[in-house]
KEZA-574979 format. One line per field, with one value per residue: residue number from 1; residue in one letter; x, y, z of N, C-alpha, C in turn. Coordinates in pm, whole numbers, plus 50000, padded with zeros to 5 digits. Layout:
BEGIN
num	c(NUM	...) $
residu	c(a	...) $
n.x	c(X	...) $
n.y	c(Y	...) $
n.z	c(Z	...) $
ca.x	c(X	...) $
ca.y	c(Y	...) $
ca.z	c(Z	...) $
c.x	c(X	...) $
c.y	c(Y	...) $
c.z	c(Z	...) $
This chain:
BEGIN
num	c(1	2	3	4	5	6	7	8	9	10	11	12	13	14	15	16	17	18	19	20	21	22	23	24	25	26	27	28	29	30	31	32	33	34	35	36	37	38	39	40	41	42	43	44	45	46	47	48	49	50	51	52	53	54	55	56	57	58	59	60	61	62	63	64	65	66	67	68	69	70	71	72	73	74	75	76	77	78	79	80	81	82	83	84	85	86	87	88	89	90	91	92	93	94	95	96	97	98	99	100	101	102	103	104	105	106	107	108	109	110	111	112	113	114	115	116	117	118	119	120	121	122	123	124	125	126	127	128	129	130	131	132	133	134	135	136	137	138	139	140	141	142	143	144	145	146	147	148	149	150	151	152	153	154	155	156	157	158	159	160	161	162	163	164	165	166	167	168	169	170	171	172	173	174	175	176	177	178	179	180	181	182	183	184	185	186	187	188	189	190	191	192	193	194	195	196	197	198	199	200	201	202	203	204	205	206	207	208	209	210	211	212	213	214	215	216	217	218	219	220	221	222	223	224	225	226	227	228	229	230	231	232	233	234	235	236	237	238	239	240	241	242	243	244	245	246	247	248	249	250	251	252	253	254	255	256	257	258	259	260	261	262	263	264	265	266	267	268	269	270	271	272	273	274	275	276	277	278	279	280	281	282	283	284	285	286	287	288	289	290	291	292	293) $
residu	c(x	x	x	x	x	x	x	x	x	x	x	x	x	x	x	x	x	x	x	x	x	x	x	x	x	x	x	x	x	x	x	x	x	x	x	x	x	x	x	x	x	x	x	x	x	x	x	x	x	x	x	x	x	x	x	x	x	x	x	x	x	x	x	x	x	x	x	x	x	x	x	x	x	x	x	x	x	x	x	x	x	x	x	x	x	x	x	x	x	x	x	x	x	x	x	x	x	x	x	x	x	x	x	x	x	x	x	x	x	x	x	x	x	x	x	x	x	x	x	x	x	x	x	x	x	x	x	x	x	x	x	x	x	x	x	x	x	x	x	x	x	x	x	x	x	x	x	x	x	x	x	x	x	x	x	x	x	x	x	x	x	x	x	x	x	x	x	x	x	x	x	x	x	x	x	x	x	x	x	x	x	x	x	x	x	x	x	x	x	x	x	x	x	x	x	x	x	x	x	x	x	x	x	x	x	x	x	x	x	x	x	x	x	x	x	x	x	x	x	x	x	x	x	x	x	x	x	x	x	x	x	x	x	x	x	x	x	x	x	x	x	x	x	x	x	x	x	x	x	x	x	x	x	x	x	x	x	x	x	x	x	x	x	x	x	x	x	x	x	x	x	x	x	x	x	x	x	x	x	x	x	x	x	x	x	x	x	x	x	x	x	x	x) $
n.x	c(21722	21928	21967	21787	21928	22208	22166	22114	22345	22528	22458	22438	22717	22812	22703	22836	23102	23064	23008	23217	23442	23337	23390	23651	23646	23570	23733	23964	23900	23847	24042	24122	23901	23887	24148	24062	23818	23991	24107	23963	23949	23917	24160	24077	23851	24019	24176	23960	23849	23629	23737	23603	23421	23280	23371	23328	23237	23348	23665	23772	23966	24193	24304	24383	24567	24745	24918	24957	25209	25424	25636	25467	25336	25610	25703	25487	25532	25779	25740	25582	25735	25931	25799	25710	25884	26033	25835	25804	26085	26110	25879	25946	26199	26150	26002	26129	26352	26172	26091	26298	26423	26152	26135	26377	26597	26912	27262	27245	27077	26897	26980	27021	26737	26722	26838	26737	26483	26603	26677	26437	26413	26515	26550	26414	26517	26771	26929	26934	27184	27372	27302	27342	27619	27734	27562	27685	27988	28002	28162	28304	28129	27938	28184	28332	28657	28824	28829	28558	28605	28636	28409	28040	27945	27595	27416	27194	27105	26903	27000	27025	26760	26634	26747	26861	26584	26498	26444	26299	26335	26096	25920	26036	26023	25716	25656	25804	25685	25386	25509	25568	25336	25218	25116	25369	25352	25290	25532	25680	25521	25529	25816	25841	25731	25922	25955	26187	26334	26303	26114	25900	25861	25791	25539	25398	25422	25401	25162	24961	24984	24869	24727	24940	25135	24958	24929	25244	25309	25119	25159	25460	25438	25284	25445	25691	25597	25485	25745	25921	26196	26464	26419	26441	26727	26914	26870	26859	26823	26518	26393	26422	26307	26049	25673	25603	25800	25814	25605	25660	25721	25511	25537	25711	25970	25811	25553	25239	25097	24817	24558	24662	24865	24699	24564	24756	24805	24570	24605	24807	24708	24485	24586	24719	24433	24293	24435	24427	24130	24092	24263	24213	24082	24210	24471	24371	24339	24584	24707	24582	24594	24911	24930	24840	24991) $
n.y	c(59613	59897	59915	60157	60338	60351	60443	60683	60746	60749	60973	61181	61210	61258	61535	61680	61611	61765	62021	62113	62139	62330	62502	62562	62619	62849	62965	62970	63102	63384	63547	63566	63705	63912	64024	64120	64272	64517	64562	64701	64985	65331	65505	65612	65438	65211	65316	65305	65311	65126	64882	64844	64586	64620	64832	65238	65337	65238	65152	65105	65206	65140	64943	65000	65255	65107	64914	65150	65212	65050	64899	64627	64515	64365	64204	64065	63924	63825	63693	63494	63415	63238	63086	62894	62792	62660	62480	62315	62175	62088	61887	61706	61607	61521	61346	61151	61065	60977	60742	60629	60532	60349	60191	60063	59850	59861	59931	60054	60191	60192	60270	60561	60651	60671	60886	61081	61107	61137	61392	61480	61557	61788	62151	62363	62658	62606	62537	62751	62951	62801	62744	62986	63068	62897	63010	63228	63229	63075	62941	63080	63255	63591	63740	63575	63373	63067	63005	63081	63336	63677	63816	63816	63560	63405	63614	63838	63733	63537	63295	63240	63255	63069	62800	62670	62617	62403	62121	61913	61700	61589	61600	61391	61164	61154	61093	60845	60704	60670	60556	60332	60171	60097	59836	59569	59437	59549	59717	59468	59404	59587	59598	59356	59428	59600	59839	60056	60209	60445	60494	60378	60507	60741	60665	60468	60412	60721	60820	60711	60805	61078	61246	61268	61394	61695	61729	61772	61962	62166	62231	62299	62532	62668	62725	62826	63080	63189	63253	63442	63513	63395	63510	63749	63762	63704	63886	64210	64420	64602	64507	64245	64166	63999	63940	63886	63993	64244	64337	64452	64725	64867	64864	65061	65203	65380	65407	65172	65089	65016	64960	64938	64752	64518	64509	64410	64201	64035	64062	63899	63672	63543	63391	63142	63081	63048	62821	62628	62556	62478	62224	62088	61831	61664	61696	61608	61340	61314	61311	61134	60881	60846	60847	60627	60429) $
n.z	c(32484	32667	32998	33125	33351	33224	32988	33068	33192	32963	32855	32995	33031	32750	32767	32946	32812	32595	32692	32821	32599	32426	32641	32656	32359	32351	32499	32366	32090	32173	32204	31893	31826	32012	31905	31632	31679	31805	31558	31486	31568	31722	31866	32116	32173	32248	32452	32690	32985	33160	32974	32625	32454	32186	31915	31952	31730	31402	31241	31015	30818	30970	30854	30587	30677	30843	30642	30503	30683	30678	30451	30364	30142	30059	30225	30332	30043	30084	30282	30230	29980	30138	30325	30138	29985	30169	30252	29996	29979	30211	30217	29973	30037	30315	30255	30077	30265	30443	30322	30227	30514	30559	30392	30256	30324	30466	30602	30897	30897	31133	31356	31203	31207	31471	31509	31422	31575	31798	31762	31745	32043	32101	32176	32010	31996	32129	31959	31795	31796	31725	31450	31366	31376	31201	30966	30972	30891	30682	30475	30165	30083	30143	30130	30289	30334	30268	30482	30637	30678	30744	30604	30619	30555	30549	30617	30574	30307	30068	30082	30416	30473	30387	30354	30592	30705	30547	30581	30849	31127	31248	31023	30855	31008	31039	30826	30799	30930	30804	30524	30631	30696	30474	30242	30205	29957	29713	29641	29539	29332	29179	29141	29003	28769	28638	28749	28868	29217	29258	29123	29261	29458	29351	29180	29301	29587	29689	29612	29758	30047	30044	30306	30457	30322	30270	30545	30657	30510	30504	30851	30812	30611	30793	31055	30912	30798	31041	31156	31366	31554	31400	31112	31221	31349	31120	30949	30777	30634	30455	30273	30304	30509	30683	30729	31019	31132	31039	31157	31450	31383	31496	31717	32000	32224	32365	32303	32155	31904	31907	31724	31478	31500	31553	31364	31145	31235	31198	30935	30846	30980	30858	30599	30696	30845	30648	30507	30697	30673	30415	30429	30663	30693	30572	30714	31003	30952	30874	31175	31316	31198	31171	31486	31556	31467) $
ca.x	c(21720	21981	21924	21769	22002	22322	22173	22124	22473	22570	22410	22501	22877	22829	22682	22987	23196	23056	22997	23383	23475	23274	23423	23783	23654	23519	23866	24093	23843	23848	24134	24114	23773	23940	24216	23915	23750	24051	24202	23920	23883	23975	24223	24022	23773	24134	24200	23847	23855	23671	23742	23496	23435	23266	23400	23143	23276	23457	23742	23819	24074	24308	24383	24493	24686	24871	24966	25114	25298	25528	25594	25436	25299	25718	25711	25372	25551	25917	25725	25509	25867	26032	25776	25684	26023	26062	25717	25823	26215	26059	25787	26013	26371	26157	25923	26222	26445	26095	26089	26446	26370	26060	26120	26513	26696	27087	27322	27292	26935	26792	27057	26959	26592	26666	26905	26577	26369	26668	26653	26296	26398	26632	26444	26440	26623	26907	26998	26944	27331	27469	27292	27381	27746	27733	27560	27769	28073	27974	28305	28345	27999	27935	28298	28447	28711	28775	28748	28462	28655	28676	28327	27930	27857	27497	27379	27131	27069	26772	27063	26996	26620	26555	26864	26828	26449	26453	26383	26258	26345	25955	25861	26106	25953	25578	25656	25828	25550	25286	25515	25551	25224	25157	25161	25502	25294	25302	25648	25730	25444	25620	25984	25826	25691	26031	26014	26321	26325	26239	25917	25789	25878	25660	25412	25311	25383	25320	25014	24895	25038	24839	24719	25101	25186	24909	24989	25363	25256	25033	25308	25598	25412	25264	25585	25763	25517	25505	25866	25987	26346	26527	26461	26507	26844	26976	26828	26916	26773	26333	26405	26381	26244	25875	25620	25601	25940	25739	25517	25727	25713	25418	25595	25822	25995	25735	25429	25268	25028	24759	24493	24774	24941	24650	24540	24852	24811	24500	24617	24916	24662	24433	24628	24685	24333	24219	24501	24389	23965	24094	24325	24197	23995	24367	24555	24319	24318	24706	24796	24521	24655	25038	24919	24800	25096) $
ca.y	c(59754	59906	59967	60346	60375	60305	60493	60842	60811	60807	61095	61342	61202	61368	61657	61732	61653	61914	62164	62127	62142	62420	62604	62546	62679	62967	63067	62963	63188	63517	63657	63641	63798	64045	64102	64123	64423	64576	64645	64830	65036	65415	65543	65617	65286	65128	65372	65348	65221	64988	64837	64806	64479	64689	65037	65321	65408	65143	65220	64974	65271	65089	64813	65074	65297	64972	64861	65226	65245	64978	64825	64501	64407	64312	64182	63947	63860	63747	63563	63348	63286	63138	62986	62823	62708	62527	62356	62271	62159	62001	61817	61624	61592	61448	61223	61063	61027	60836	60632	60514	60450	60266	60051	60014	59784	59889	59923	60186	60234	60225	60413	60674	60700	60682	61027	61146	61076	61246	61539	61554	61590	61926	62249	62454	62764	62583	62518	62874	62956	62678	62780	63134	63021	62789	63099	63363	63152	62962	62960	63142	63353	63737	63838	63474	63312	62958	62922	63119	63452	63816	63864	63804	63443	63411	63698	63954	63670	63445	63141	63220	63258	62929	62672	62646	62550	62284	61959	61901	61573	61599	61552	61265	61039	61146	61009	60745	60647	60652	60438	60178	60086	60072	59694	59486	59295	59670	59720	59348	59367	59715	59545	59265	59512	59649	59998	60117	60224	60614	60507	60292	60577	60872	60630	60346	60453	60839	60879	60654	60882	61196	61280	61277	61494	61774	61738	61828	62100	62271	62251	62357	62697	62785	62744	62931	63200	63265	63222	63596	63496	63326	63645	63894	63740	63667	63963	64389	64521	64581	64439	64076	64174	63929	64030	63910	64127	64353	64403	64533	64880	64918	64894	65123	65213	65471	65403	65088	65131	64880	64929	64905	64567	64449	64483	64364	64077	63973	64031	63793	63549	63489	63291	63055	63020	62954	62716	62504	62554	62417	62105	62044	61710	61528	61752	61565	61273	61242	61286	61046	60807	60873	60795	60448	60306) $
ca.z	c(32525	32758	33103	33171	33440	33117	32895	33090	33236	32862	32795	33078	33023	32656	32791	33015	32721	32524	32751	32868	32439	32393	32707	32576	32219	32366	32584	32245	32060	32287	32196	31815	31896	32053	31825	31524	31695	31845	31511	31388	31686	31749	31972	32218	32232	32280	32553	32737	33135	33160	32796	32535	32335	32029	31934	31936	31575	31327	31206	30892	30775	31015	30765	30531	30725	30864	30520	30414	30781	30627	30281	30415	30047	30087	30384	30280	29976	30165	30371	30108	29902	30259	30346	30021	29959	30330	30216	29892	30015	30322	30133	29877	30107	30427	30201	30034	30356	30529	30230	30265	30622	30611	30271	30240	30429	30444	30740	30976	30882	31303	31352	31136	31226	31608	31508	31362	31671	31917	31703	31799	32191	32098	32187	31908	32049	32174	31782	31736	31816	31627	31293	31331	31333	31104	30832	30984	30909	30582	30349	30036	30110	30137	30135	30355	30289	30237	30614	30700	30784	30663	30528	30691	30507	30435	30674	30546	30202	30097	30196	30515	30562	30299	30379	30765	30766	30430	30653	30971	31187	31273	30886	30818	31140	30978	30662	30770	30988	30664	30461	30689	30735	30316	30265	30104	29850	29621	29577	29515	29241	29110	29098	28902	28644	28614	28783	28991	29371	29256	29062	29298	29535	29319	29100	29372	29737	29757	29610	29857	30176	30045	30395	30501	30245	30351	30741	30673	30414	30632	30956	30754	30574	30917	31102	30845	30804	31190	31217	31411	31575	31341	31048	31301	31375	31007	30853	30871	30510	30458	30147	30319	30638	30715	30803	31151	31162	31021	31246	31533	31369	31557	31883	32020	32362	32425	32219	32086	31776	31933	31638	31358	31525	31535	31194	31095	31311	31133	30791	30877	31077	30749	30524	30791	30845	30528	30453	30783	30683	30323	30423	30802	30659	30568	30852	31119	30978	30880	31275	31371	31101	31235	31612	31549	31391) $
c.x	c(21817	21913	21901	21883	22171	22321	22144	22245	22544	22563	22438	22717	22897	22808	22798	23079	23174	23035	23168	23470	23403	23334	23575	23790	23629	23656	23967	24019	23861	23974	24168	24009	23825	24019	24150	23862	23832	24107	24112	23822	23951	24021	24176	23913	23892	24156	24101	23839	23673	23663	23630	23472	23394	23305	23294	23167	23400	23469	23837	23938	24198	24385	24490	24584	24825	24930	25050	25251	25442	25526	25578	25383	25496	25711	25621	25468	25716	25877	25687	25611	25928	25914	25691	25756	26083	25933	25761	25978	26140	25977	25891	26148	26278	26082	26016	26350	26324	26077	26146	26437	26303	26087	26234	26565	26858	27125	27287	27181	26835	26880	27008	26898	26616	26801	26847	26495	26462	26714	26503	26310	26490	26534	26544	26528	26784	26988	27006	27129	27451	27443	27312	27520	27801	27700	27619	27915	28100	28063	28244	28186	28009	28055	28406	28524	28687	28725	28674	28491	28654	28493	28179	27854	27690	27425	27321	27067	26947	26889	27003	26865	26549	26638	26780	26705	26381	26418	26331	26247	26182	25887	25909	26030	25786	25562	25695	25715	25416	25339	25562	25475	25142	25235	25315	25446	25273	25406	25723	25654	25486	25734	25969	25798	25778	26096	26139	26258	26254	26132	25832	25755	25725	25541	25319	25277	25327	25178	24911	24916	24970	24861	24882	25186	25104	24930	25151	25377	25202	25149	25392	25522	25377	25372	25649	25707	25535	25612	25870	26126	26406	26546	26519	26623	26930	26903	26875	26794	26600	26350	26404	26334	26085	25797	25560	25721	25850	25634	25557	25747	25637	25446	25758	25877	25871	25570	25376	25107	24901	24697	24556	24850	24834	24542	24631	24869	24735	24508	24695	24815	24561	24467	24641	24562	24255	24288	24464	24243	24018	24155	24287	24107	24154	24479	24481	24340	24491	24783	24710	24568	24850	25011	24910	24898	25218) $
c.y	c(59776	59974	60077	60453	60420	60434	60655	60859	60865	60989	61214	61291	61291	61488	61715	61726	61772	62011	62214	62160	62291	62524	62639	62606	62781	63021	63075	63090	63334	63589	63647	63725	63906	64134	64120	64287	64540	64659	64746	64926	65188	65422	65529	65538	65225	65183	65330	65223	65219	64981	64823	64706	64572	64859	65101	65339	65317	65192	65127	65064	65209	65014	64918	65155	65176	64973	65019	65273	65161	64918	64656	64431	64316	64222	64026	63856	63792	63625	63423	63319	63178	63038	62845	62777	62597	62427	62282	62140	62047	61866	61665	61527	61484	61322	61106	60989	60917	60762	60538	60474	60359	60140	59987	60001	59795	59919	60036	60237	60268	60287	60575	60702	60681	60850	61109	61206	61116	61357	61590	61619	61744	62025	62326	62561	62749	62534	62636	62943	62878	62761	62945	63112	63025	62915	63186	63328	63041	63040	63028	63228	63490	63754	63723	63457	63166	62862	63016	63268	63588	63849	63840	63622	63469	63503	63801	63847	63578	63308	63132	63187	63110	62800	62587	62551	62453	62203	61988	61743	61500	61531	61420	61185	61052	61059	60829	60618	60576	60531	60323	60104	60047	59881	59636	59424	59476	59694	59596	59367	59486	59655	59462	59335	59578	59829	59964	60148	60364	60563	60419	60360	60693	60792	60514	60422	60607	60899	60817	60735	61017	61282	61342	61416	61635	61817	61832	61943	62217	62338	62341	62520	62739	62792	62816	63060	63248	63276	63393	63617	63497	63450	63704	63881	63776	63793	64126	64499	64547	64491	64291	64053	64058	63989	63998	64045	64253	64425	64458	64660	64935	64920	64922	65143	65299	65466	65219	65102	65042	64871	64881	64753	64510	64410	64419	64253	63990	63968	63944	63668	63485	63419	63144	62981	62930	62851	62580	62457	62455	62252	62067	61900	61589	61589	61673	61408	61167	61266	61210	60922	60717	60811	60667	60388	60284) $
c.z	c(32641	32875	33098	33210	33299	33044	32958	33194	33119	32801	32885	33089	32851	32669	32892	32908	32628	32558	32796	32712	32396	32486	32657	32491	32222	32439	32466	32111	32086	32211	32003	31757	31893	31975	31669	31619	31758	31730	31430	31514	31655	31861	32164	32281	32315	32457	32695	32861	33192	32958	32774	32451	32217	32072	31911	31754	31532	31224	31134	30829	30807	30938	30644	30573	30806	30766	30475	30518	30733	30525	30347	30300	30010	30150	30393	30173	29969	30222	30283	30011	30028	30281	30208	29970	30053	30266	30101	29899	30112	30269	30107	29965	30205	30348	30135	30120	30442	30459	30242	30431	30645	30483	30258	30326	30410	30579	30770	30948	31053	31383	31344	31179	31399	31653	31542	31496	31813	31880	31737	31973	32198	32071	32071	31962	32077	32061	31739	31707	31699	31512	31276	31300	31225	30958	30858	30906	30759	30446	30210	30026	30123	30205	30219	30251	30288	30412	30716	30772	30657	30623	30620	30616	30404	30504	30617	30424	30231	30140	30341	30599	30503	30342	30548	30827	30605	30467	30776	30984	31189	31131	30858	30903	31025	30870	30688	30823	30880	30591	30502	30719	30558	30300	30128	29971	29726	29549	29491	29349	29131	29054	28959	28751	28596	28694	28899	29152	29350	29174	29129	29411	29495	29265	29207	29526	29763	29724	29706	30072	30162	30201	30462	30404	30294	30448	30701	30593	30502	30775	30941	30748	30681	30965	31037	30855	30899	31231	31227	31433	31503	31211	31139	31301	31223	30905	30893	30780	30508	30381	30162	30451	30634	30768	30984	31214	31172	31090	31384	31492	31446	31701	31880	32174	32419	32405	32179	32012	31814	31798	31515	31369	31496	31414	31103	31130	31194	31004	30762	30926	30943	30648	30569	30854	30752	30485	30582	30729	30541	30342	30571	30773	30691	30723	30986	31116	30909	31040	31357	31319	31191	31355	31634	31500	31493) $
């Protein structure tokens, strides 16, 4: 039996951990709380000093007048091709580049993967510039020539909103991470059976990386989905506008639509949820997985 003294330090050291987990879940909570009863609020709940957590009178109309303020069933369905094409692109491209990392030995291979892994230290933004360039500028495109002049490249096109975000440095390291810890005595026993490098790639090693595959699935479509900059920049027309874009209608220099953003917020914030509540089993336990190796 453990000491008394042992066993009720244990126990008020869990009770601080969960009261400190629980306070955390309650401040990361709060504000889609907030933005949940804000968007079905009237004007004047919104208005009302001191604020009101519940409105006196809900006002579920909001969702529809949001939706006819802008063609956002567009806007929804821009976003779920981009970002369902980065997942799909991302997926396949980074799983087959951590493959060749972690299984094939050829020159210039730690090289490579220590490219990978100083592409991870480059803040996103400060690439923003470059790849505007680079599609403003991209030969024989909307109206260039052969060296990138006279015309707008891939500016206003799906090139621009699908190309740009196909890989991520981030995915390649994940993967490669997964199939380096799948044991040598598989492939050897594959070779012998006659398959090639690509079937020992799709029929032996990745069905064994599921988790890995999920994690960078999940990542990619949210990241894409929430992506705001990067359209805004490379885009002009509705016709491929997102709907994070899209949701700046609701703010103006003078005005800003609170109940309408924030219906628009949450109709944007629900896909995202349910795609974490559905895959958060392998998403937890492919970056617990990843950590240990």
């Amino acid at each position: 039996m453990p000491p008394v003294e042992t066993s009720g330090r244990a126990r008020t050291g869990r009770i601080v951990l969960y009261l400190t987990l629980t306070a955390i879940s309650v401040v990361m909570i709060v504000p889609f709380v907030w933005m949940l009863l804000t968007s079905v609020k009237s004007p004047g709940d919104i208005a009302a000093v001191p604020p009101r957590l519940f409105p006196t009178k809900w006002a579920f109309g909001n969702y529809v007048d949001a939706l006819h303020a802008a063609p956002f069933a567009t806007y929804a369905r821009n976003s779920f091709v981009i970002a369902a094409s980065h997942t799909v692109l991302n997926v396949l491209i980074a799983s087959m580049a951590g493959y060749a990392l972690a299984r094939l030995r050829f020159r210039g291979s730690s090289l490579i993967f220590l490219a990978f892994v100083g592409a991870l230290m480059i803040p996103t933004y400060t690439k923003i510039l470059p790849e505007f360039l680079i599609v403003r500028f991209m030969p024989l495109f909307g109206g260039n020539d052969i060296t990138g002049q006279g015309g707008t490249g891939w500016l206003d096109t799906w090139w621009a909103l699908i190309i740009p975000g196909a890989v991520s440095p981030f995915s390649v390291f994940l993967f490669r991470q997964f199939y380096l810890d799948l044991p040598v005595e598989l492939e050897e026993a594959a070779r012998l059976d006659g398959l090639g490098e690509l079937g020992i790639y799709a029929r032996i090693m990745t069905p064994l990386v599921k988790p890995a595959f999920i994690t960078v699935a999940l990542l990619t479509f949210e990241g894409s989905w929430n992506n705001f900059l990067w359209p805004l920049l490379v885009t002009k027309s509705d016709s491929l506008r997102v709907i994070q874009v899209g949701l700046s209608v609701f703010r103006t220099e003078n005005d800003t639509q609170w109940a309408f953003l924030m219906a628009g917020t949450t109709l944007a914030t629900v896909p995202m949820v349910v795609l974490f509540l559905i895959g958060q089993r392998y998403f937890v336990q492919g970056f617990a997985t990843a950590g240990i190796k």
